[in-house]
N, C-alpha and C positions, 0 to 999 in steps of 0.2 A: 518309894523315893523319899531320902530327904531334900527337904528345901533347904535347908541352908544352903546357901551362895549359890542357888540355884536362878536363872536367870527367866523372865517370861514377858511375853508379849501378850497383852489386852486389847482388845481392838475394843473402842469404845468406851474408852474406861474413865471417863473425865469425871462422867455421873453415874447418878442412879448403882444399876446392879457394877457395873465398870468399875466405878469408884470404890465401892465395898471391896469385891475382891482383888483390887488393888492394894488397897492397905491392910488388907488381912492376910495376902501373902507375905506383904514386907514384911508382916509381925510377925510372922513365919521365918522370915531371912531370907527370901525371895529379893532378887535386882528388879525393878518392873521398866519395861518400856510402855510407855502409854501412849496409845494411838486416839487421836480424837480429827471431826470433821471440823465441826463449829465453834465447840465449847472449847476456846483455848484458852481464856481467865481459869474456868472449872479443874482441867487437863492440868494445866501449872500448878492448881489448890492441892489436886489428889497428887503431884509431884513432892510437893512441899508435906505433905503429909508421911509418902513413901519415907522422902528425907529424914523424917523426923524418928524413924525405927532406924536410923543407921541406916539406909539400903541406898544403894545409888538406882537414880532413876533420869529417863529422857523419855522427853515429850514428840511424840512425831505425829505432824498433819499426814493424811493423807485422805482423799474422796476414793473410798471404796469400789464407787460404782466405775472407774478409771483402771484398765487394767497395770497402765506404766503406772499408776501412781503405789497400785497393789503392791508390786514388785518392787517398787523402789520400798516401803515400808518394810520388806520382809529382807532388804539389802542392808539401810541402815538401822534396821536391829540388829543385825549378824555383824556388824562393822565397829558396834558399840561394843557390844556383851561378846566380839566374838562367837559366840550360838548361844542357839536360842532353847532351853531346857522344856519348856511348856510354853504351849499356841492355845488360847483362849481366844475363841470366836466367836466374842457377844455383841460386837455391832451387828444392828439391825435398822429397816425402814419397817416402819406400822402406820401405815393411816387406811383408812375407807377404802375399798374399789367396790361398789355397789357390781355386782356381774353383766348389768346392759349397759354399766356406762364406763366402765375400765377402759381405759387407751392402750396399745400397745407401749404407748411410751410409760405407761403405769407399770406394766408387765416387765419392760428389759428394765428397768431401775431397780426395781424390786427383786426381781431375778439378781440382778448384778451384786448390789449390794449384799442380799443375806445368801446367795450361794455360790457365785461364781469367785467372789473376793474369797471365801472363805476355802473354795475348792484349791484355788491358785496361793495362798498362805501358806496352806499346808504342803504342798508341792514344793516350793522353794523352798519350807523348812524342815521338812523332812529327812532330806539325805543327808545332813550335818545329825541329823537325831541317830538316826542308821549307822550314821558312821562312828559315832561316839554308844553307840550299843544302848542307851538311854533315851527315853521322851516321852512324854504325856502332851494329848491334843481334846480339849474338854469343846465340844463346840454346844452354842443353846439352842437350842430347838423352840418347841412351843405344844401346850395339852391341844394347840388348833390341829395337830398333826392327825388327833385321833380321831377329835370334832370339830371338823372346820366349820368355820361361819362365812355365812354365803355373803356379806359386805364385806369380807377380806379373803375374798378367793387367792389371788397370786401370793400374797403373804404365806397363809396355810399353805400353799404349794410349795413354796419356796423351803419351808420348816419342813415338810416333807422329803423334802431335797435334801437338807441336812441330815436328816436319820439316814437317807440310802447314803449318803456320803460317811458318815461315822460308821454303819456296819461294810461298807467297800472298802474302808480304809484300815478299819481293825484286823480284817484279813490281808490287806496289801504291807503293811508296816507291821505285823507280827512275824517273831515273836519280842522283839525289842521294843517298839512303842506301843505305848496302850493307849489308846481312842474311844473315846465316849462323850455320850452326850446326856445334858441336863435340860428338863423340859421342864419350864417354871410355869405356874399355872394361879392367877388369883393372889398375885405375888407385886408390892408395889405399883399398883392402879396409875394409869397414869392420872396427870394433876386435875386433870379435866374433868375426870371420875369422883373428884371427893364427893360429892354428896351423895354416890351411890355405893357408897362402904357399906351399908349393913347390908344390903339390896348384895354386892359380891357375898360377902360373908355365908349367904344363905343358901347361897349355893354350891357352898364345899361343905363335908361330910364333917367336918370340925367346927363350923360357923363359926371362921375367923380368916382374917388375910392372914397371908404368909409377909414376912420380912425379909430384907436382904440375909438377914443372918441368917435364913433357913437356905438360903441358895448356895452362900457361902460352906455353911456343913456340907451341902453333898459336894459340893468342888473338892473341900480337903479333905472328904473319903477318897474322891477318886486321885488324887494326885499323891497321900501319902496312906490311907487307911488300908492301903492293899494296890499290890502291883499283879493280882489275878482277874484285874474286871477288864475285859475289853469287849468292844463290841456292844456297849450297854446303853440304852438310853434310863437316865434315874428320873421322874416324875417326878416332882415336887410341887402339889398343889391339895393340899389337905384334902382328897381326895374329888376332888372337882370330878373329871373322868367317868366316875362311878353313878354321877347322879344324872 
């Protein structure tokens, strides 16, 4: 695929990983729509940045965990750009659920947000994909899928969720869209974590964090480095996995 004038939706993308491949597609020639819950100073930053490569870009709220609000975010993208060329499905919820003390209210939020929002995205945007014989759908997963940690059970589930939803879907939208997912591992700690950088570091097979730019390369393998990968999940965690 090329990206020029190619159009995409970010869910998530005000910060962090969102924001990188936000403005890495624009540099590409990418249109971005940037979905954000909270961060709407951030969301307008990585706009104004989009802006700044030429590329038009809109800001859309919407609460993940809401399914009218899902729907409405995958309506007005398609109302902006007219369709939508690539669905990037990096918002996520991460915090603790210790497993004797999770509420179910813990479970359907977390459920909701990282798989059901992402289930129902791709539904809406798919048949405009289909119909234009073109599309790429990168969703992020997580290395928890392989080794889940038992104080983020529903989380690891959820990413689990994801991987059966990316190889369900590479079979459902082939041979026209390609479907994949990127599992980032040891990659942008959160802020909370800084003084346990070397402590991460020692645990991947490279003894070093990954950076957004290492997530960003496998996004722009699968979106233009080849239109033969579907069905894939790509790890990216300097080997974390393995140890």
């Amino acid at each position: 695929m090329r990206l020029q004038d190619k159009t995409v939706l970010i869910t998530g993308a005000g910060v962090r990983l969102g924001r990188a491949m936000s403005v890495a597609l624009a540099q590409r020639g990418c249109h971005v729509a940037i979905h954000y819950r909270l961060s709407k100073r951030e969301a307008q930053e990585t706009a104004g940045r989009v802006r700044q490569s030429g590329r038009e870009a809109v800001v859309l709220r919407a609460d993940l965990s809401k399914p009218e609000q899902v729907q409405t975010l995958a309506e007005r993208s398609l109302e902006y750009f007219g369709h939508v060329d690539i669905l990037i499905n990096n918002a996520a919820l991460f915090y603790a659920t210790p497993f004797l003390h999770a509420g179910e209210e813990d479970w359907n939020t977390i459920m909701d947000v990282n798989l059901r929002a992402p289930f129902l995205l791709c539904q809406k945007l798919a048949p405009k994909m289909l119909e234009r014989r073109e599309g790429k759908i990168v969703n992020l997963a997580d290395i928890s899928v392989w080794k889940p940690w038992a104080d983020y059970l529903p989380y690891c589930i959820s990413k689990a969720g994801v991987v059966a939803l990316t190889l369900g879907l590479a079979r459902a939208l082939a041979p026209h869209v390609q479907v994949n997912a990127i599992a980032p591992g040891t990659v942008l700690p959160p802020i909370d974590e800084g003084e346990n950088i070397e402590a991460l570091a020692r645990q991947t097979l490279l003894q070093r964090i990954g950076s957004p730019e290492d997530i960003v390369a496998a996004l722009l393998f699968l979106l233009e480095g080849s239109d033969f990968v579907t069905g894939q999940v790509l790890t990216v965690d300097g080997g974390r996995v393995l140890l």
